[in-house]
PDB file of N, CA, C and O in Angstrom, chain B, residues numbered from 101:
ATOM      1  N   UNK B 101       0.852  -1.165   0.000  1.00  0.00           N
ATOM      2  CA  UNK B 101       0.000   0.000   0.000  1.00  0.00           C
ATOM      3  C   UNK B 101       0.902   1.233   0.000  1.00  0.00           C
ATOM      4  O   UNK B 101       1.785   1.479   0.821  1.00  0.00           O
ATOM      5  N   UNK B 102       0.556   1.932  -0.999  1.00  0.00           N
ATOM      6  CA  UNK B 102       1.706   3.408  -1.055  1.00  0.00           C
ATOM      7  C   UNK B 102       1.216   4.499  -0.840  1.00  0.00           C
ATOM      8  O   UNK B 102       0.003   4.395  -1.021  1.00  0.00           O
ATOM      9  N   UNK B 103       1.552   5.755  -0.478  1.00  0.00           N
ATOM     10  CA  UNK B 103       0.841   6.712  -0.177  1.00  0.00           C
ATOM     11  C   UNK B 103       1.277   7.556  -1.493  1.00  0.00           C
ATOM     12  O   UNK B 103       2.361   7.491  -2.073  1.00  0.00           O
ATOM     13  N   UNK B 104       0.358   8.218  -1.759  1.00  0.00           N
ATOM     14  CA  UNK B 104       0.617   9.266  -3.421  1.00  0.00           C
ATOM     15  C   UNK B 104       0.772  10.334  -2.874  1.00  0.00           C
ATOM     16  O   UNK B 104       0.381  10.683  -1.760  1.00  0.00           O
ATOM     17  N   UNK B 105       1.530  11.074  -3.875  1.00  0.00           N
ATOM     18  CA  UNK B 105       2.125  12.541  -2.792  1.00  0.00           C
ATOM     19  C   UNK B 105       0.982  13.239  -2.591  1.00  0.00           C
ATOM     20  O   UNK B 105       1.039  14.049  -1.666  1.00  0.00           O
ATOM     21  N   UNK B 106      -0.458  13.132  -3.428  1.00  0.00           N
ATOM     22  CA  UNK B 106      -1.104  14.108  -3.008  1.00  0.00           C
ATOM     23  C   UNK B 106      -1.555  13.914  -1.344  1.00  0.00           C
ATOM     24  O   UNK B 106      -1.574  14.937  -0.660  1.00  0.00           O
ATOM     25  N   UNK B 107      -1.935  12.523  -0.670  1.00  0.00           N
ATOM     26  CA  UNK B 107      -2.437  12.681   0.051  1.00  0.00           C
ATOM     27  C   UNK B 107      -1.502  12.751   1.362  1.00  0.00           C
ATOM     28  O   UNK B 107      -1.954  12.703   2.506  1.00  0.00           O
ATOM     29  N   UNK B 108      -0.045  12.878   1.018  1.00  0.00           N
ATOM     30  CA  UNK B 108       0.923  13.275   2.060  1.00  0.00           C
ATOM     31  C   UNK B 108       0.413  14.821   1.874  1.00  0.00           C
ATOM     32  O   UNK B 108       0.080  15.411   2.902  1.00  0.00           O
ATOM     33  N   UNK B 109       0.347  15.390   0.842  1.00  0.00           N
ATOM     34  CA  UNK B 109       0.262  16.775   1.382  1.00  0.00           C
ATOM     35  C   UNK B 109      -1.079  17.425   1.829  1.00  0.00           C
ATOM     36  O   UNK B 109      -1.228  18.610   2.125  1.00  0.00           O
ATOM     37  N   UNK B 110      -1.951  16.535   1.828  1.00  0.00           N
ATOM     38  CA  UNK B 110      -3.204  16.939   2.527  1.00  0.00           C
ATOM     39  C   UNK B 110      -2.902  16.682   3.676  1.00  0.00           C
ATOM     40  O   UNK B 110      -3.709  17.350   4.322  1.00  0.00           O
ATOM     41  N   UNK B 111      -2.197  16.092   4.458  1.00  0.00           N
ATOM     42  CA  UNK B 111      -1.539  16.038   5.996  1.00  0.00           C
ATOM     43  C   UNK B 111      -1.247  16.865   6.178  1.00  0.00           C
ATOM     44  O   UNK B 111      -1.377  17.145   7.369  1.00  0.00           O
ATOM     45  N   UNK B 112      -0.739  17.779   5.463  1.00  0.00           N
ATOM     46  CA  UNK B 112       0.584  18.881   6.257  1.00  0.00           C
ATOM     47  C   UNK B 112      -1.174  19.892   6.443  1.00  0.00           C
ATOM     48  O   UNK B 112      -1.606  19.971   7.593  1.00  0.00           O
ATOM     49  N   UNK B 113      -1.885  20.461   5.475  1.00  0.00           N
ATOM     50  CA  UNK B 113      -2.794  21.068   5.461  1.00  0.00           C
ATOM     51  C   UNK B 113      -3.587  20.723   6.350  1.00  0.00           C
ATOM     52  O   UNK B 113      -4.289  21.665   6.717  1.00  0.00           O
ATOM     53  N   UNK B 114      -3.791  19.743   6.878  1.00  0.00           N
ATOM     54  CA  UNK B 114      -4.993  18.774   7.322  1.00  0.00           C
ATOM     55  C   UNK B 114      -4.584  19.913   9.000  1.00  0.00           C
ATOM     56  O   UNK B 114      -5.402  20.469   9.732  1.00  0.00           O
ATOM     57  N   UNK B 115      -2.694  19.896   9.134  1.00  0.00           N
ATOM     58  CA  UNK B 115      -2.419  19.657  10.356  1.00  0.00           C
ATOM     59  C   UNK B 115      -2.712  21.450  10.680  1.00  0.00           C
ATOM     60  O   UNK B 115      -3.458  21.830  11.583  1.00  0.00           O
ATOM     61  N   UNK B 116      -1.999  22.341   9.796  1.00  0.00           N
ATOM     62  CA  UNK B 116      -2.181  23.736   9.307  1.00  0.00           C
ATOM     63  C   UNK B 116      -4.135  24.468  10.019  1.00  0.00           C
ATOM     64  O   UNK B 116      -4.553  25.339  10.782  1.00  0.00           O
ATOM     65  N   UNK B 117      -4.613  23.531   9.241  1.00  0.00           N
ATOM     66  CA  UNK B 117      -6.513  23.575   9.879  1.00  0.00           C
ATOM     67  C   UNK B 117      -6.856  23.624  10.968  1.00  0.00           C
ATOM     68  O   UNK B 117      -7.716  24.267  11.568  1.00  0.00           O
ATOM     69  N   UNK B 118      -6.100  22.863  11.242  1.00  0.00           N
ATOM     70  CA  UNK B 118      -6.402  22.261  12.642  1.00  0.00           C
ATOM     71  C   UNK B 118      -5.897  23.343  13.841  1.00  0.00           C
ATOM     72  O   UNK B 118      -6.594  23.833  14.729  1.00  0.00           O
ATOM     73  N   UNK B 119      -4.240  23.588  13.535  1.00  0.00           N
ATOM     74  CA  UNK B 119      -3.778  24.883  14.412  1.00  0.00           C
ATOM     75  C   UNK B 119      -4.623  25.761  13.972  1.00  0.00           C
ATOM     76  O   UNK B 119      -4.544  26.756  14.692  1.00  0.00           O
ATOM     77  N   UNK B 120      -5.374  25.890  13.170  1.00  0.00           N
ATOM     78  CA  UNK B 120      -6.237  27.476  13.062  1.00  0.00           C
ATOM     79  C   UNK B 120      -7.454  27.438  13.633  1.00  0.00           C
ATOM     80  O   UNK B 120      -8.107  28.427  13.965  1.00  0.00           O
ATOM     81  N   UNK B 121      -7.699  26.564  13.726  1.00  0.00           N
ATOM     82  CA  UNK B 121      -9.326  25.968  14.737  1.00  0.00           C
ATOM     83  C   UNK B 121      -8.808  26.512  16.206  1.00  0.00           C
ATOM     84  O   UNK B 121      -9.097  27.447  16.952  1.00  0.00           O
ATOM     85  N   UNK B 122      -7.616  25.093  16.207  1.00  0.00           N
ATOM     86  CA  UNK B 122      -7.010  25.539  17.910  1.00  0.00           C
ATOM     87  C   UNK B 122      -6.607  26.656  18.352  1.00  0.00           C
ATOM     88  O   UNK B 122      -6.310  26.896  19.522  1.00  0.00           O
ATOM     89  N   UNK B 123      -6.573  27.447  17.377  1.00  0.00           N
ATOM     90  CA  UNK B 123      -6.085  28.829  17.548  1.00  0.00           C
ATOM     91  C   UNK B 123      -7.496  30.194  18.121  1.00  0.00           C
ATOM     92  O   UNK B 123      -7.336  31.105  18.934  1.00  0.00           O
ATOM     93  N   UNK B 124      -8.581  29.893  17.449  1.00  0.00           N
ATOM     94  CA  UNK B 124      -9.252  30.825  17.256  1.00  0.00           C
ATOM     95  C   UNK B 124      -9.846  29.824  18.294  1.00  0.00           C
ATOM     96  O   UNK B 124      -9.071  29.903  19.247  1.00  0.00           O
ATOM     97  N   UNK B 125     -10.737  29.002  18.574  1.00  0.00           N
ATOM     98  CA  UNK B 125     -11.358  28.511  19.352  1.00  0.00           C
ATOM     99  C   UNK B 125     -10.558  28.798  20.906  1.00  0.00           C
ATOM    100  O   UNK B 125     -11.203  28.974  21.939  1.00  0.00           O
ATOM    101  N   UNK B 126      -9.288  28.806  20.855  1.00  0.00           N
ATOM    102  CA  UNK B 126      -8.921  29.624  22.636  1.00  0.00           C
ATOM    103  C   UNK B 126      -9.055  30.974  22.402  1.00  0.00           C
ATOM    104  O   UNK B 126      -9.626  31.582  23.307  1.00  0.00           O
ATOM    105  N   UNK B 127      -8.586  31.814  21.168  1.00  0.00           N
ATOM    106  CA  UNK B 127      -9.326  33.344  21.540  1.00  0.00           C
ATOM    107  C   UNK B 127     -10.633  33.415  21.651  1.00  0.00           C
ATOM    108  O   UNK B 127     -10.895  34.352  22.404  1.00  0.00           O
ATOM    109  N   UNK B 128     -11.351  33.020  21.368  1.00  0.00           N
ATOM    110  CA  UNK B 128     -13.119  33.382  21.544  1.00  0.00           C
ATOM    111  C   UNK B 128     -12.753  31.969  23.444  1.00  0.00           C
ATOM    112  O   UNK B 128     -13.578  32.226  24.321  1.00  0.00           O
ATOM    113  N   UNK B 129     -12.345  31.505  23.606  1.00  0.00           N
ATOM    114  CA  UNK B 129     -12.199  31.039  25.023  1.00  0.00           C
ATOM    115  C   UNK B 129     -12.222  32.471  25.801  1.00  0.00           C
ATOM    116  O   UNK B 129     -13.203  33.028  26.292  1.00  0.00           O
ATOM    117  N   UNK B 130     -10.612  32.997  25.771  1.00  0.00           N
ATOM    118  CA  UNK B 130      -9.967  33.940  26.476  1.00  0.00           C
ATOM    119  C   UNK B 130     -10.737  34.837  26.207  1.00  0.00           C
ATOM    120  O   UNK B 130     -11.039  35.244  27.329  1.00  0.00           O
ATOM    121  N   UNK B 131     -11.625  35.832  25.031  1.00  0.00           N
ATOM    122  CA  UNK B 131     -12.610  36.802  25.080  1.00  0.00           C
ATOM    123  C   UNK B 131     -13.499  36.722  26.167  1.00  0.00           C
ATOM    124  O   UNK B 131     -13.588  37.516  27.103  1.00  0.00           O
ATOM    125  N   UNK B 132     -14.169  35.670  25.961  1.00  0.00           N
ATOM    126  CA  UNK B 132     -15.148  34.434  26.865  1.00  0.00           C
ATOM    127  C   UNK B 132     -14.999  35.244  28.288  1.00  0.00           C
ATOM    128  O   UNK B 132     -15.657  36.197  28.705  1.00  0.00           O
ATOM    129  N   UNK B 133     -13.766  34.446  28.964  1.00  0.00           N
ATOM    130  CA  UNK B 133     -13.379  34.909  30.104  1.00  0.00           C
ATOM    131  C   UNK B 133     -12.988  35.890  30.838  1.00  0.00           C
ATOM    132  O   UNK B 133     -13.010  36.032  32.061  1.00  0.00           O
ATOM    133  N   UNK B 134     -12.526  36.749  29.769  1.00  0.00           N
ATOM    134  CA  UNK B 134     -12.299  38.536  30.051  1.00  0.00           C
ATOM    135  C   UNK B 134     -13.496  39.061  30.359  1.00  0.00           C
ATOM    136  O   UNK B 134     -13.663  39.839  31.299  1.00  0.00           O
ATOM    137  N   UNK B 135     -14.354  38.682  29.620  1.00  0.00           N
ATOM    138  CA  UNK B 135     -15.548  39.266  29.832  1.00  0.00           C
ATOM    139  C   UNK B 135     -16.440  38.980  31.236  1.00  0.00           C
ATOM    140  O   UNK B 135     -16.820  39.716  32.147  1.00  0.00           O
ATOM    141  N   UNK B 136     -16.552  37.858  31.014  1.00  0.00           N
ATOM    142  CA  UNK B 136     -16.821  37.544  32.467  1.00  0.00           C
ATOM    143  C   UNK B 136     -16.192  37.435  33.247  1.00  0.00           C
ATOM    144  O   UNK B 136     -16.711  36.743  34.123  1.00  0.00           O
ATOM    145  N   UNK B 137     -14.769  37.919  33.591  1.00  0.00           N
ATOM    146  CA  UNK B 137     -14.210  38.308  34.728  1.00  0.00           C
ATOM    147  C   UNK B 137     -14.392  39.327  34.876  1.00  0.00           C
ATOM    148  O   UNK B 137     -14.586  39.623  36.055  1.00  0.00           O
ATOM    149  N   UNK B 138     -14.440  40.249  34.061  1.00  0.00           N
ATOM    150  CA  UNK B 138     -15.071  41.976  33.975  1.00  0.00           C
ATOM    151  C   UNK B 138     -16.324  42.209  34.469  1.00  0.00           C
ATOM    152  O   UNK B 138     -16.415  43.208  35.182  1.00  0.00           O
ATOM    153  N   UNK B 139     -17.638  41.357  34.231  1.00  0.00           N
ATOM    154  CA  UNK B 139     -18.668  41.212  34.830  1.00  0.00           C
ATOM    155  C   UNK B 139     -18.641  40.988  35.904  1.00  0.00           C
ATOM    156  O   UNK B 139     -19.062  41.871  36.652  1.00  0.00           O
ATOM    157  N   UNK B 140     -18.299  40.121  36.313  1.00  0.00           N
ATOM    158  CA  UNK B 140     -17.905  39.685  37.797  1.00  0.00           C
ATOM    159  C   UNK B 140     -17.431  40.573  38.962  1.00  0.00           C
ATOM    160  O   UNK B 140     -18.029  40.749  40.024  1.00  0.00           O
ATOM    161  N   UNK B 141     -16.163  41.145  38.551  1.00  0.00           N
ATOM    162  CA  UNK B 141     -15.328  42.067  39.371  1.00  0.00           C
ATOM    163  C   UNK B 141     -16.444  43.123  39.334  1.00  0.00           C
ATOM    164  O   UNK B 141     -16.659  43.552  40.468  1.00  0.00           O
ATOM    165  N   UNK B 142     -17.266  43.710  38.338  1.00  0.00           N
ATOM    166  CA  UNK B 142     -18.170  44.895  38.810  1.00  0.00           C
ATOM    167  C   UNK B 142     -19.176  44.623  39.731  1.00  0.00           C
ATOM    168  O   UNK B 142     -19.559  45.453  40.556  1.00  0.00           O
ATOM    169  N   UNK B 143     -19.828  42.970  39.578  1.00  0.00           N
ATOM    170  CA  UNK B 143     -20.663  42.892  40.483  1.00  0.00           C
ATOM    171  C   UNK B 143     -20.204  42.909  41.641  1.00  0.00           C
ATOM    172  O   UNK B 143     -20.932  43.598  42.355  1.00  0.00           O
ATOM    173  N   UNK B 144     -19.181  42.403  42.287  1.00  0.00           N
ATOM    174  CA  UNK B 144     -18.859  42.342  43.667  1.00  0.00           C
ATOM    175  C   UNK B 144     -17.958  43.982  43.848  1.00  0.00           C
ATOM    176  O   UNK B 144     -17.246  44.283  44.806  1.00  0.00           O
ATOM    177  N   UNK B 145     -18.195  44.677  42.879  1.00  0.00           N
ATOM    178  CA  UNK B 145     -16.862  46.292  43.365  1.00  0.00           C
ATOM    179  C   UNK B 145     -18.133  47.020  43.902  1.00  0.00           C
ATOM    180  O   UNK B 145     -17.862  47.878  44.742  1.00  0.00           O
ATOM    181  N   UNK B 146     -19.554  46.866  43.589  1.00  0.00           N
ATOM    182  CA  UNK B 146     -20.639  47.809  43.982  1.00  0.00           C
ATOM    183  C   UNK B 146     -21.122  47.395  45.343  1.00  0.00           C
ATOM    184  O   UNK B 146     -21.488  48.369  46.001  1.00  0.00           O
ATOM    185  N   UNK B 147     -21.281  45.734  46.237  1.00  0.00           N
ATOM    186  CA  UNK B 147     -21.506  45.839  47.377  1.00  0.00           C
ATOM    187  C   UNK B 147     -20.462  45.976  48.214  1.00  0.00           C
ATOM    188  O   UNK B 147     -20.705  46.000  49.421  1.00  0.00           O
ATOM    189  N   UNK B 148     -19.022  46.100  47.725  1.00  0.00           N
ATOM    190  CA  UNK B 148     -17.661  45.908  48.943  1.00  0.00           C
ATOM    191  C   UNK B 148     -17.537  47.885  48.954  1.00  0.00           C
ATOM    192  O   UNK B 148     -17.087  48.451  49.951  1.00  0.00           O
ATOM    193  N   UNK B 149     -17.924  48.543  47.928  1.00  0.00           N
ATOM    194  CA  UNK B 149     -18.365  50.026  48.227  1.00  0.00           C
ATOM    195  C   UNK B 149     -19.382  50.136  48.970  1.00  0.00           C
ATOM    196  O   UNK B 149     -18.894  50.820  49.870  1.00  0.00           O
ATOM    197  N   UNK B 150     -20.733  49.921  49.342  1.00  0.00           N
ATOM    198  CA  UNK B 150     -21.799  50.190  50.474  1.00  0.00           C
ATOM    199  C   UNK B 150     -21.612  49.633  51.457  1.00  0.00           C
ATOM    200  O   UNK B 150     -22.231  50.064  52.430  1.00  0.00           O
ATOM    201  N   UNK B 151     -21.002  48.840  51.596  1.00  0.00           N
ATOM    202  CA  UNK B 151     -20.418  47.818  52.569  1.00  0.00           C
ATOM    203  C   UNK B 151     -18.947  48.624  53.643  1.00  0.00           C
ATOM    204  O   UNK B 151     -18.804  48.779  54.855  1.00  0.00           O
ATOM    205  N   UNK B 152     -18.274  48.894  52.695  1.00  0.00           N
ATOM    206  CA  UNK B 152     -16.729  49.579  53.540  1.00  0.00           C
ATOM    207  C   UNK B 152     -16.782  50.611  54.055  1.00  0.00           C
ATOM    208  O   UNK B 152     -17.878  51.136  54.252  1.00  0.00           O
ATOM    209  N   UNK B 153     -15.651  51.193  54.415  1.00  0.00           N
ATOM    210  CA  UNK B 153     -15.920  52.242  55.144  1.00  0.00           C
ATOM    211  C   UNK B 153     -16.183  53.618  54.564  1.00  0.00           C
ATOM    212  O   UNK B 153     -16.431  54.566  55.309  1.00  0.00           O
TER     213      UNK B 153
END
């Protein structure tokens, strides 16, 4: 069984896809989480102000 060059070089591409998936799928992660750490930190900055001194 031999491999034909075309479908060695659909590997290299195959692998290329794939880092670009893995790539963009952790920025929309990390957006994700900025955001709702930003949400977050405001909800708890408005009762530790009525709350303190």
């Amino acid at each position: 069984m031999s491999v034909s060059p075309r479908e060695s070089d659909d590997r290299g591409a195959t692998a290329v896809e794939y880092a670009l998936m893995v790539t963009f799928v952790a920025l929309a992660i990390i957006a994700g989480v900025t955001a709702f750490g930003i949400s977050v930190g405001k909800l708890f900055t408005i009762p530790a102000g009525v709350l303190g001194p």
